[in-house]
C-alpha positions in Angstrom: 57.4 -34.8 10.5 58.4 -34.4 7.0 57.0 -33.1 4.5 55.8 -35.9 2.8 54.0 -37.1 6.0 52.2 -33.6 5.9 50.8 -33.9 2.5 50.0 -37.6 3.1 47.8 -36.3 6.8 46.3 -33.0 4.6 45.0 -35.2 1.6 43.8 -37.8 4.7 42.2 -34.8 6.0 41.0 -33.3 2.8 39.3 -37.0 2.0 37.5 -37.1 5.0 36.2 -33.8 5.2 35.0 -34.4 1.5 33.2 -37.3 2.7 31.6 -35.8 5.4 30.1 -32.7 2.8 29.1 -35.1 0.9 27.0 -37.4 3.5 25.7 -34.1 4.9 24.7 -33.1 1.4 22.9 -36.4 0.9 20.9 -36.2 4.2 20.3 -32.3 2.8 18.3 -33.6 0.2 16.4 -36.4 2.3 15.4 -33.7 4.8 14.3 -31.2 2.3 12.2 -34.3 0.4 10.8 -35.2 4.2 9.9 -31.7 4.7 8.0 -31.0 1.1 6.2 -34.5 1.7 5.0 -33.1 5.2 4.5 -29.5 3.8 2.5 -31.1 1.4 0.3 -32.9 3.8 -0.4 -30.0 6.1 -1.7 -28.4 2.9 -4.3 -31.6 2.3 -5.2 -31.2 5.9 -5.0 -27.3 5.8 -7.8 -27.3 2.6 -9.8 -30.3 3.9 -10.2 -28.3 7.4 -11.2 -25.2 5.7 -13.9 -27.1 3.5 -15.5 -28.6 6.5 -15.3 -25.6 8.6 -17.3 -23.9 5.1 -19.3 -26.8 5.6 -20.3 -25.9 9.2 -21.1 -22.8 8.9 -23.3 -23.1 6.0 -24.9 -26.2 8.6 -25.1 -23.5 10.9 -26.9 -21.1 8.5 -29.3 -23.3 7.1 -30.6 -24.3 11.0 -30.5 -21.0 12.0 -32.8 -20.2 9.0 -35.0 -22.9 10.0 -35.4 -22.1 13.6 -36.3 -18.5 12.1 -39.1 -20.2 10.2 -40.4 -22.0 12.6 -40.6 -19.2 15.0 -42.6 -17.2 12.9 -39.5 -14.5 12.5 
């Protein structure tokens, strides 16, 4: 193999290996934009669980506070 045929395989090589960072730089960015889209969701879901679960217990409270009354407590 001369030398030439070297240089022409390692810049073949170097191509294709730049190619390859590159695709696995663009799916990178489309995983990290998937992930803060879901992150972002769980968060929605996160805050509207806590408010019901708020909601609940003040429920809770308020019949507990009427069974209290009507008992005569």
């Amino acid at each position: 193999m001369t030398i030439d045929e070297r240089l022409e395989r390692l810049t073949e090589r170097h191509e294709a290996l730049a190619q390859t960072v590159e695709l696995m730089g663009h799916e990178m960015r489309e995983m990290f934009a998937a992930t803060n889209k879901a992150l972002e969701k769980l968060a929605e879901v996160s805050q509207r669980t806590t408010e019901s679960i708020v909601a609940l217990i003040q429920l809770a409270e308020n019949h507990e506070h009427r069974l209290e009354r009507l008992e005569g407590k």
